[in-house]
N, C-alpha and C positions, 0 to 999 in steps of 0.2 A: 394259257392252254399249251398244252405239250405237243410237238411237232406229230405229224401224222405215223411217219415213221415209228418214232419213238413209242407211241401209244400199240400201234401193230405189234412191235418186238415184246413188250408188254405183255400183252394177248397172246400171245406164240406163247411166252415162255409160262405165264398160268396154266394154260393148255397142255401142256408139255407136263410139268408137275402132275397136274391131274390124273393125267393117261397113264403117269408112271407108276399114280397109286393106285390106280384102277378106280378109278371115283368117281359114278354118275354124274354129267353136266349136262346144262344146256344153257347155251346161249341164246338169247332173245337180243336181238335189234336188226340193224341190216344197215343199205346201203344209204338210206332214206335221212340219216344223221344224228338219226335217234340214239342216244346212249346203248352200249349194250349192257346184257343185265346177266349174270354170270348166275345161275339160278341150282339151287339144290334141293330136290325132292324127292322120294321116293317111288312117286307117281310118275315120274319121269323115269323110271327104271328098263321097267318092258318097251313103251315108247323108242328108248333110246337103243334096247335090242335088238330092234322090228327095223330100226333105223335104216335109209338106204346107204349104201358108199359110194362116194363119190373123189375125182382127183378134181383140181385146176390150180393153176401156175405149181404144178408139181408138190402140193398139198393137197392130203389125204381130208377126208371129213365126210359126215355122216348127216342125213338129211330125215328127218321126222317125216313120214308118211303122212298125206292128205286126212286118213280117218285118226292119225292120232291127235293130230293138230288139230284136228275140230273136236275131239273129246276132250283136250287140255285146257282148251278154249271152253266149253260148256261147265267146265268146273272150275274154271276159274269166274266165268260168270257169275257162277251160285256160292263163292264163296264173299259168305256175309261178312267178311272183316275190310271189302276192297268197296271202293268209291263207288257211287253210282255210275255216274261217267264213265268209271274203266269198265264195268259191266257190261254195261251198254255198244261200249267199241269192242269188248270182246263176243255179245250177240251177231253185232254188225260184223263180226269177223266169218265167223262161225256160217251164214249165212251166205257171204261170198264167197266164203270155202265150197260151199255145197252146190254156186251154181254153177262155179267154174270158171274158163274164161271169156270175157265178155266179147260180145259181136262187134267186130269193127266200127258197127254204125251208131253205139251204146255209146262210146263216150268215158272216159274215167279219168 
């Protein structure tokens, strides 16, 4: 496996490409270790318009709103080509999306 760094510079510099050709993306994964998944669609277009802006450690980027991420989520649900399993964590997604965040006493 490639040093953390290395992997980061990686991701900057696809990033960077992209934005030079003006190219809808979206990234999928996070901090959690999960692969991330460099995704292309056009359903992600207005999504990524709506987008919020955000800076940290002096890096610019842009954050998919709550209703759209549970609309990306509900149709990625119903799309018949993906796993049941993925379906299913993308319901359970969609569903914690909706209730927000949870009461201290809840547990996660």
């Amino acid at each position: 496996m490639q040093p953390l760094a290395e992997l980061a510079a990686a991701l900057r510099d696809a990033v960077e490409v992209l934005e030079r050709g003006a190219v809808p993306y979206m990234l999928i994964g996070g901090r959690s270790g999960a692969p991330v998944q460099l995704a292309f669609d056009a359903a992600f277009d207005a999504p990524i318009e709506r987008a919020m802006h955000g800076v940290s450690h002096g890096r610019s980027f842009r954050l998919v709103t709550r209703a759209d991420l549970i609309a990306l989520k509900e149709r990625a649900s119903r799309d018949p080509g993906q796993r049941k399993s993925k379906a299913l964590r993308d319901q359970a997604d969609v569903e914690q999306l909706r209730e927000g965040a949870p009461e201290p006493d809840e547990g996660w």
